[in-house]
DRENBA-996400 format. One record per residue (C-alpha): x, y, z. Coordinates in pm, 1 decimal, decimal comma. Each point is the difference from the previous one (the first is absolute). Example, Ala and Ser with C-alpha at 12.3 -4.5 7.8 and 13.67 -1.06 7.14 Angstrom:
BEGIN
         X         Y         Z
    1230,0    -450,0     780,0
     137,0     344,0     -66,0
END
This chain:
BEGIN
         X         Y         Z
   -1909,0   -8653,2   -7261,5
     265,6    -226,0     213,7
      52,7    -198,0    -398,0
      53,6     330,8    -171,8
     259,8      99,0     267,0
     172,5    -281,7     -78,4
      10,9       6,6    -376,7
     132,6     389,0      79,3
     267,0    -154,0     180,9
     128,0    -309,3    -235,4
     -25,7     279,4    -286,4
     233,0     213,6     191,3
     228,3    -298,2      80,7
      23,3     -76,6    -347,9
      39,6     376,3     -94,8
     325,2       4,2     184,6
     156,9    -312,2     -59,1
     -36,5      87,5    -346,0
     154,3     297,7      62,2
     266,2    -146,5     255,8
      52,1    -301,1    -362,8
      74,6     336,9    -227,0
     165,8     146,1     228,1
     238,9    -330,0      61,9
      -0,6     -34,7    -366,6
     112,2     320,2     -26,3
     244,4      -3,4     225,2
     129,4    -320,6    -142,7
     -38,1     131,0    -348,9
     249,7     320,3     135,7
     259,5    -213,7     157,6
      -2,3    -241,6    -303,9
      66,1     323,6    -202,7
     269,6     158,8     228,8
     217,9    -316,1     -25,2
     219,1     -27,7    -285,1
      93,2    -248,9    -249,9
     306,3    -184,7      37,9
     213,2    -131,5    -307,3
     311,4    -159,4     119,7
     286,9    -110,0    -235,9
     226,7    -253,1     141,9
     282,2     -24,4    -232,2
     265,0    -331,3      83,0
     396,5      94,4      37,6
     -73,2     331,9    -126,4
     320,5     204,4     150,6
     -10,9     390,4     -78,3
     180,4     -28,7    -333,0
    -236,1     290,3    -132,4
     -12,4     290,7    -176,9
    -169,0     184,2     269,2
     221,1    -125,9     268,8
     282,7     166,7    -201,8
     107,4    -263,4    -229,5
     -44,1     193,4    -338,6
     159,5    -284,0    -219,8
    -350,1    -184,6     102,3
    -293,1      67,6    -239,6
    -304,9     -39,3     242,0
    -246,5     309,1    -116,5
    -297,9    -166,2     197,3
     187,7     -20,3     372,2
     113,8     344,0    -113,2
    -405,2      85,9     -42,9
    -105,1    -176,6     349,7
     306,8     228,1     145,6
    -115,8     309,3    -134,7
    -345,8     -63,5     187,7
     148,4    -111,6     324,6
     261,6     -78,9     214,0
     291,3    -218,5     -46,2
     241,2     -42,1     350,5
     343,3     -82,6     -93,6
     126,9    -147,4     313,8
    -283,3    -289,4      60,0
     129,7    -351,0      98,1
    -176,9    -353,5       5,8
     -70,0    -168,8     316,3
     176,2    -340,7    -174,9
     179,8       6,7    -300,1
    -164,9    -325,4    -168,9
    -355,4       2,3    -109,5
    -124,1    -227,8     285,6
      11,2     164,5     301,0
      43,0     340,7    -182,9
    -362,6     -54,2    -148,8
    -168,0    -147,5     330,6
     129,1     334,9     141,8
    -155,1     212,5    -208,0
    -299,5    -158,0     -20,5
     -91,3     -32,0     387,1
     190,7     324,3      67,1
     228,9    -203,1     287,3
     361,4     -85,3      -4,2
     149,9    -320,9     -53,1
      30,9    -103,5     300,5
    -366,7      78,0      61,3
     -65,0    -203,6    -270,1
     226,9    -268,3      29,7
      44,3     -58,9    -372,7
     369,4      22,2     -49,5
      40,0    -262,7    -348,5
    -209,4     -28,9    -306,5
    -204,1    -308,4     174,3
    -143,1     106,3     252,1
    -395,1     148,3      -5,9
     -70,6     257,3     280,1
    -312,3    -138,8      29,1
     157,4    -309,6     166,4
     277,1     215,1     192,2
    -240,4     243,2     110,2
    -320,9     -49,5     -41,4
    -108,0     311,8     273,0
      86,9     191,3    -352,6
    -242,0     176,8    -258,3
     105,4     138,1    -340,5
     -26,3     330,8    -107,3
    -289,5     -55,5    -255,4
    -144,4    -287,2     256,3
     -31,7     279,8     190,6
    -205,0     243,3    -280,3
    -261,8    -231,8     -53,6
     -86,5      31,5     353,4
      -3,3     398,3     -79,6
    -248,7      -7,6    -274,1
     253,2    -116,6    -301,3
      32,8    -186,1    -288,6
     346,5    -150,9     -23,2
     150,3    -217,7    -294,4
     323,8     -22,5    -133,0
     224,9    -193,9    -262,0
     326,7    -101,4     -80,1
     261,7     -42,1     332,6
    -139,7     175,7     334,4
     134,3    -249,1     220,3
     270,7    -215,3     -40,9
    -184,9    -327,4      90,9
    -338,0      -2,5     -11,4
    -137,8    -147,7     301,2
    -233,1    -323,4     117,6
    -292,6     194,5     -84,4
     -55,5     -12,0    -337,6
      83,9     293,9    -257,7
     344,9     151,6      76,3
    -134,9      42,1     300,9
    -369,1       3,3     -17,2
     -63,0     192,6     297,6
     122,6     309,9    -146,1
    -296,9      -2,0    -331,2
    -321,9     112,7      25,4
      51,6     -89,8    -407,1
     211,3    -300,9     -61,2
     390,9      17,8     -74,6
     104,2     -50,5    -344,5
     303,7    -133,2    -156,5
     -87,7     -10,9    -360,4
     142,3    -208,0    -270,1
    -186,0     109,5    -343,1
     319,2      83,8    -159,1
      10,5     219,8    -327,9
     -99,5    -284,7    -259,3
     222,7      96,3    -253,0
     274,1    -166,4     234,5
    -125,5    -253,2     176,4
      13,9     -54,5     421,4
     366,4      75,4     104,5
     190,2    -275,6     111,1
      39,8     -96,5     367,4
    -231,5     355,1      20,2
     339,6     164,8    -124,4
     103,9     -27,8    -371,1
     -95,0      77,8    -335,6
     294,6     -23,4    -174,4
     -49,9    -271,0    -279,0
     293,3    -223,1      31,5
      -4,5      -0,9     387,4
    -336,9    -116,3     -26,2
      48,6    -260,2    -254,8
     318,8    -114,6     211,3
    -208,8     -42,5     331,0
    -296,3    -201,0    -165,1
     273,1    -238,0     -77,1
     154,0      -6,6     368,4
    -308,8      -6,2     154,8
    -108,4    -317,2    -259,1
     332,7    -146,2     125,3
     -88,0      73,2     377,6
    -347,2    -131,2     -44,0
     119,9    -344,3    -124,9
     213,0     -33,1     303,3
    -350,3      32,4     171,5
      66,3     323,6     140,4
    -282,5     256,2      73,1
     -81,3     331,4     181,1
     271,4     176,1     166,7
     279,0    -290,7    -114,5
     -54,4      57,7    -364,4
      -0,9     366,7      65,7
     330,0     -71,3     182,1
     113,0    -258,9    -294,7
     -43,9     238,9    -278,0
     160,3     313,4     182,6
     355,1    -185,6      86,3
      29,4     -31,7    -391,5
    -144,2     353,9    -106,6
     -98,1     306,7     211,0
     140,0     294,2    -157,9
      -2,9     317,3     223,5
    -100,6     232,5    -297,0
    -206,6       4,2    -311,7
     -19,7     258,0    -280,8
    -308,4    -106,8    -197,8
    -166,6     235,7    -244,6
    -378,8     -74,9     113,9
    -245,0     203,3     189,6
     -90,4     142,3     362,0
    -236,3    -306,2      23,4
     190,1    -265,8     -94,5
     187,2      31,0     354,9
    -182,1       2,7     343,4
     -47,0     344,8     109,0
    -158,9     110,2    -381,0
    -196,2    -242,3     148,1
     -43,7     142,6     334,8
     -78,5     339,9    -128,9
    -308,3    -101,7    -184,9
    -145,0    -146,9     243,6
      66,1     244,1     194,9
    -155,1     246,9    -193,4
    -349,5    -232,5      -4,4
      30,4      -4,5     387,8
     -41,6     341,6     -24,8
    -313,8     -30,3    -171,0
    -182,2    -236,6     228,6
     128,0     186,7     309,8
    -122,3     314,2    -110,5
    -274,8    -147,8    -107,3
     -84,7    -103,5     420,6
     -37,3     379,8      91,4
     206,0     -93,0     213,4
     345,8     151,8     102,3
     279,8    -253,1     -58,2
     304,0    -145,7      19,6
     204,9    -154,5    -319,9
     308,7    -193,9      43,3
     210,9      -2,7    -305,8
     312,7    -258,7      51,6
     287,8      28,3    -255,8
     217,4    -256,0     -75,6
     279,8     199,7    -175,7
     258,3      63,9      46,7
      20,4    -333,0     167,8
     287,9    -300,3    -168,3
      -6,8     -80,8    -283,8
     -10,7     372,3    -148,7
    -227,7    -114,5    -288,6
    -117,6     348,7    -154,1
    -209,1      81,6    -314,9
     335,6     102,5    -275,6
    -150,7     341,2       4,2
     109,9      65,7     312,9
     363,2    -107,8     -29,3
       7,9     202,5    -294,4
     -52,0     292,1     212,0
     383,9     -65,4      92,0
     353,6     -39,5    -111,1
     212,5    -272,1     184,2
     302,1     178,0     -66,9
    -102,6     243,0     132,4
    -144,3    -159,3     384,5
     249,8      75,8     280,2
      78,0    -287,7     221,0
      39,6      34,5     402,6
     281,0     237,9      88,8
      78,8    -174,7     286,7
      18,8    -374,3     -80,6
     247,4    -155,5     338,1
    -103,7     -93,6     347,7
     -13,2     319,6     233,0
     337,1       5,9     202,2
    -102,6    -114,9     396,6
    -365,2    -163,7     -98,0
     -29,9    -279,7     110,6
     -72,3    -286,6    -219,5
    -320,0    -153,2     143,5
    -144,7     354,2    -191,1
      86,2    -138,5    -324,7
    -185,5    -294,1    -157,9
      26,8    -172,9    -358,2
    -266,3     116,3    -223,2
    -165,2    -390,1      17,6
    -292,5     106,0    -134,7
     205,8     157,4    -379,5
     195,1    -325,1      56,3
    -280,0    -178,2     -70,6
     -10,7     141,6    -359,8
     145,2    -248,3    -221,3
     195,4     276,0    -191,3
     180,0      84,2     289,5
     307,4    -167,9     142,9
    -147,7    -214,1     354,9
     366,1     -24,0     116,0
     -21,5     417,9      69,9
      76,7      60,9     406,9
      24,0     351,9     215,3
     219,8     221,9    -151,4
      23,6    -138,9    -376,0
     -69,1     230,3    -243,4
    -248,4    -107,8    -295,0
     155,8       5,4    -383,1
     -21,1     389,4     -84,2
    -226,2     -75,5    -337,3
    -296,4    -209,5     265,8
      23,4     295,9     250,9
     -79,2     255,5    -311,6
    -248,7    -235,1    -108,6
    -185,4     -47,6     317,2
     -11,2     375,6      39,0
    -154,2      45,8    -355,9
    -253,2    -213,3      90,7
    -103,0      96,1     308,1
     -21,1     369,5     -96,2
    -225,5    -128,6    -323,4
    -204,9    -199,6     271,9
     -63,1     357,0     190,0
     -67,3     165,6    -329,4
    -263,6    -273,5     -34,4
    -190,5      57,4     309,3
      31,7     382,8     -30,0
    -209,0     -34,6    -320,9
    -278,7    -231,0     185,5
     -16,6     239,7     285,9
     -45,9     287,1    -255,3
    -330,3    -225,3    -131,6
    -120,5      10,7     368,0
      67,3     376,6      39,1
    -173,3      51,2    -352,5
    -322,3    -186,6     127,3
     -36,1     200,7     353,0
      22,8     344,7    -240,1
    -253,3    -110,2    -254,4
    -233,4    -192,0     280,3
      33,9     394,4     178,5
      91,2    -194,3     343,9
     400,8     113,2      -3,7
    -144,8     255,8     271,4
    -146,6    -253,7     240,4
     221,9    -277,2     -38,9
     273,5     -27,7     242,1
     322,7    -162,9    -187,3
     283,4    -155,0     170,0
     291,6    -148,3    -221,2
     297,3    -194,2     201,3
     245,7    -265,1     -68,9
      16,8    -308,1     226,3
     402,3      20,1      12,6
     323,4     155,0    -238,6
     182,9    -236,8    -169,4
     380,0      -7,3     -17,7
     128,5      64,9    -367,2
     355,6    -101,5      46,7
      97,4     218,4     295,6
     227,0    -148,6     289,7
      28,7    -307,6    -257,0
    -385,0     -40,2      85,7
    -272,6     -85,7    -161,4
    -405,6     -50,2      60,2
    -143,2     119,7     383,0
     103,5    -194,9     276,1
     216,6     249,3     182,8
      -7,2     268,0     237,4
     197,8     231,6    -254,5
    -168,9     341,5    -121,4
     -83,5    -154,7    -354,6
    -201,6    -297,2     111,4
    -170,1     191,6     317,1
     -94,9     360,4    -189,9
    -307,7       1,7    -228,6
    -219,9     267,7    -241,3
    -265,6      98,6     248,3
    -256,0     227,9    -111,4
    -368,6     180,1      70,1
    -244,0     138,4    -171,1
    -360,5     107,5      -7,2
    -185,2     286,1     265,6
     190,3     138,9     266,8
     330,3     -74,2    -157,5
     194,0     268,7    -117,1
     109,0      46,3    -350,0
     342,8     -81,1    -145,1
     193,3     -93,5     346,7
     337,4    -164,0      54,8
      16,4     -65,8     372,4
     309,8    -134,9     210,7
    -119,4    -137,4     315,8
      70,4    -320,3      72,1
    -309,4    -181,9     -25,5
    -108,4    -385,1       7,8
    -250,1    -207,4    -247,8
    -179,2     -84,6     314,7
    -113,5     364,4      32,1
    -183,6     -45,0    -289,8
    -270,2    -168,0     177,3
     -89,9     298,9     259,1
      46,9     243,7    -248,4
    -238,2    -140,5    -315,1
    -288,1      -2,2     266,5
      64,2     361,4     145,7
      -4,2     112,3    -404,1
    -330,0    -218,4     -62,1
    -193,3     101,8     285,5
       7,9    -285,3     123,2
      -8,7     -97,3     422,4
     361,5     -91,1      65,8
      76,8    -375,1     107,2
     171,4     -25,5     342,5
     170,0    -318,7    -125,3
     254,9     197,5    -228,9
     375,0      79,9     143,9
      42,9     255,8    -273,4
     -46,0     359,5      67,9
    -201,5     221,1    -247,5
     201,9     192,3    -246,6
    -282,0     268,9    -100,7
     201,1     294,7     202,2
     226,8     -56,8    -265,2
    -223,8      21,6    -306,0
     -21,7     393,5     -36,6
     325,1     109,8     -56,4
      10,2     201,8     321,6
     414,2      -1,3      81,5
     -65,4      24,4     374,2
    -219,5    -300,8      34,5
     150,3    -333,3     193,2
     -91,8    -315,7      88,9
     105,6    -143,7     301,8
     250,0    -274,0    -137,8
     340,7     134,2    -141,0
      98,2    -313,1    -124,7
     -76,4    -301,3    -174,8
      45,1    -385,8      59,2
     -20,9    -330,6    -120,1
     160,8    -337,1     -23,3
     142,2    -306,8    -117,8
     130,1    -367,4     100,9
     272,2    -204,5     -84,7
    -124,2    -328,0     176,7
      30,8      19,5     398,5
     120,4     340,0     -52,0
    -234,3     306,3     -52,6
     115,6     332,4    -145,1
    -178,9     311,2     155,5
      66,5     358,7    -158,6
    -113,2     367,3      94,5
      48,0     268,9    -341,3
      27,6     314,7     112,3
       0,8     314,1    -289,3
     368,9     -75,3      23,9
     106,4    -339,7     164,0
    -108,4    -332,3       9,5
     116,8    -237,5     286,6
     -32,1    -344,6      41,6
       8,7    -260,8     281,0
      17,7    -360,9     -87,0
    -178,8    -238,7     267,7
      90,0    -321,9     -16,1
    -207,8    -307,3     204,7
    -274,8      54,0    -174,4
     -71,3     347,6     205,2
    -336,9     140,3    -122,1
     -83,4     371,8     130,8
    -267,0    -200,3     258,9
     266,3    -133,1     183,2
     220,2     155,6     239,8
     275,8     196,7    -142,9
     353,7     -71,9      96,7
     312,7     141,0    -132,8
     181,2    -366,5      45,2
    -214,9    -123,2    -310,9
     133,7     295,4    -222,6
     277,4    -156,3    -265,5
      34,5     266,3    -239,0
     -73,7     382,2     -36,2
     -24,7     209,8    -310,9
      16,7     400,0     -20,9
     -30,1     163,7    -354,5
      -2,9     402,4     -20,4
    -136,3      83,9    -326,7
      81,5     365,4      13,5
     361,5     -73,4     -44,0
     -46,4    -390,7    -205,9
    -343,0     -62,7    -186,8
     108,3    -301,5     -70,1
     128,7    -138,0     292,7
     346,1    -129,2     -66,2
     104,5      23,2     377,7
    -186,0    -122,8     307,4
     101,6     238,2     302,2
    -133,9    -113,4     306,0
     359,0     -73,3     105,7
     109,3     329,7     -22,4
      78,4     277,1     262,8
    -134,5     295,5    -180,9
    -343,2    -176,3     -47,1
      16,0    -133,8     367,3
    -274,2     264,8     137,5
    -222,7     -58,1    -307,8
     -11,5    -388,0      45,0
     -83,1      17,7     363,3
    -287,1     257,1    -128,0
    -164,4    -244,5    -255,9
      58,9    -312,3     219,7
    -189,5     167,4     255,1
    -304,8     104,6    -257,2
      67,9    -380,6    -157,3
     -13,5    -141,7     323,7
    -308,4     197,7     126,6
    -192,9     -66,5    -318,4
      25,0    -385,7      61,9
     -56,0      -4,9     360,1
    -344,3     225,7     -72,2
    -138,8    -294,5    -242,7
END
């Protein structure tokens, strides 16, 4: 009687945790399907120079399709305009100074290792991650660009279209560039030079910034990135799991090397250069730099310093190519967009697009990032996927660290108290009464000892300059300000004349010092 009691009992124990199993795995099996996939297209000096940011002379039908499904805000600013500290922003949703990456060298990993990444951070919510091409700028100790971040490994593939061969030095395919390098880099070799050097060796005597070569998407890196892309679709879908896929572009990175197709798609004669090609009257000069990384082109004089203006025949051919280089990418993202429709996931696959800084094109005598100006600080940032509205152009200031905060609260997925972001979802609907709390945005850049630090308003943009190595966890004192910028780009888009100095703009500085001021001192 007593053993048969007993067996009544285990069998009801093992009723219910059978039930309390399916009704875990259920629950799991729910929340798995609530959360959203995640593709996320990093795209490397891509400034808005787009047909859907109003720039009809660009032909980019596929950033015109993502816009037509989503959102695209017109006023969003890096944290850093270099890719860096820009990209260890977005990917641990802190600022730089968080961070502490502030060159191309350093890992955040190393500088602060308290930090998790954004798809580190997935896995741990029931993801698959993977990526290829350039997430971060430097891939860190661990191994695989960062091997914390993959569930799947990182790729950086190499199979180049066979029909041309591997590019040279990763970049070229033009024929007589390549045939010219395998000679400098026999020359460099017989000096006993390897690695890096002979990298170094063959690039004094031949880098040329552009390249025009009549071959296909694949013969260049991102063709290459694409396709592998598109088979890391496979496998993740494949988990039944919901994921997250990185996809890294290169382009349009230096050298603008493009498939001829592309530059086809425009006349040279017809490219405008910069309107505004002097230094803005009152800026200081420490804002200015001397485009060292074009420099390094061997096409391009080295002798170049602030406020020299490039021959007028480069400037139209640097243009050219960097719009062919966007044309480029807009065709691989249509491939990616063309596998989510046919796959039927479009509808449960959050996409965020974004740039990792602008990229001067001549203006202020600039050229490349490296500045605190509106071209190398504004980017193409853009949504898509469920709960984003349709077909939006918003102009709120907004950050690339808010991308963080506001992919999880569109994937379902538990928000991360580690971000400094805020979530831009009230945003995502179109309703023209809906705020966020932040009117501005901010970000900035050093010059050595001295650190820049900018607020952009919908209108202004100020900027303190800090010298003595200030960093926004240090105490803030006026006596280490040496310069001060104030553009109003309701009355000078392209900001010809600092005002800080003047008496009409007197109550509107003391404004945005105080919100500039407040915004470092909360950090």
């Amino acid at each position: 009687m007593r053993i048969t009691k007993y067996l009544a009992i285990i069998m009801c124990l093992a009723l219910y945790t059978c039930k309390a199993q399916q009704a875990n795995t259920t629950s799991d099996a729910k929340s798995a399907k609530d959360k959203k996939n995640i593709l996320f297209i990093a795209v490397d000096d891509l400034k808005p120079l787009l047909s859907n940011y109003g720039h009809s002379e660009m032909i980019t039908p596929n950033f015109d399709r993502l816009a037509k499904i989503g959102i695209s805000f017109t006023n969003a600013h890096v944290q850093y305009a270099v890719c860096g500290p820009s990209r260890a922003s977005v990917m641990t949703g802190t600022n730089p100074d968080r961070t502490r990456v502030w060159d191309l060298h350093t890992d955040f990993r190393e500088s602060a290792p308290d930090l998790i990444s954004m798809p580190e951070y997935l896995i741990s919510q029931g993801y698959e991650t993977t990526a290829v091409g350039k997430i971060y700028h430097k891939g860190s100790s661990s191994s695989g660009h960062d091997g914390k971040s993959w569930s799947q490994p990182h790729q950086l593939p190499k199979n180049y279209d066979p029909k041309y061969g591997d590019a040279a030095f990763e970049y070229y395919q033009d024929l007589e560039t390549k045939k010219q390098m395998t000679l400098l880099q026999a020359e460099g070799e017989a000096k006993g030079l390897r690695g890096g050097k002979l990298r170094t060796y063959v690039f004094k005597r031949l880098k040329p910034s552009t390249e025009n070569a009549n071959v296909s998407d694949e013969a260049y890196q991102d063709g290459l990135y694409t396709q592998t892309a598109l088979k890391q679709l496979e496998d993740l879908e494949a988990t039944g799991k919901p994921w997250f896929l990185g996809v890294g572009y290169q382009k349009p990175h230096l050298p603008f090397v493009a498939p001829k197709k592309y530059w086809d798609l425009y006349d040279r004669d017809k490219i405008e250069l910069a309107k505004f090609q002097e230094l803005a009257e009152g800026t200081p000069k420490l804002a200015y730099h001397s485009f060292g990384e074009l420099r390094a082109f061997s096409d391009i004089d080295n002798n170049l310093n602030i406020g020299d203006k490039l021959p007028e025949a480069k400037q139209r051919e640097l243009i050219h190519g960097y719009m062919a280089c966007t044309s480029y990418i807009d065709a691989q993202i249509g491939k990616l967009l063309d596998a989510l429709e046919t796959k039927g996931i479009l509808d449960k696959t959050i996409i965020v697009l974004w740039g990792d800084h602008g990229w001067h094109l001549g203006d202020h005598t600039e050229w490349c990032k490296h500045s605190n100006f509106e071209q190398a600080t504004r980017i193409p940032f853009m949504f898509a996927g469920p709960g984003v509205g349709k077909n939006i152009k918003d102009h709120h200031p907004v950050n690339l660290v808010d991308l963080f905060p506001t992919v999880f609260e569109l994937a379902n997925v538990p928000q991360s108290n580690q971000t400094e972001g805020k979530s831009l979802v009230p945003l995502l609907d179109n309703d023209p009464v809906t705020t966020i709390p932040m009117d501005y945005a901010y970000h900035q850049y050093a010059r050595g000892k001295r650190m820049g630090y900018s607020i952009r308003t919908d209108r202004y943009r100020y900027t303190e300059w800090h010298d003595n190595d200030y960093r926004s966890f240090k105490a803030y004192r006026d006596e280490n300000i040496i310069g001060r910028e104030l553009y109003d780009y309701e009355l000078d888009t392209l900001e010809t004349k600092n005002h800080v100095k003047e008496q009409a703009y007197k109550a509107i500085v003391r404004e945005l010092k105080s919100k500039l001021k407040s915004h470092l001192t909360k950090q």
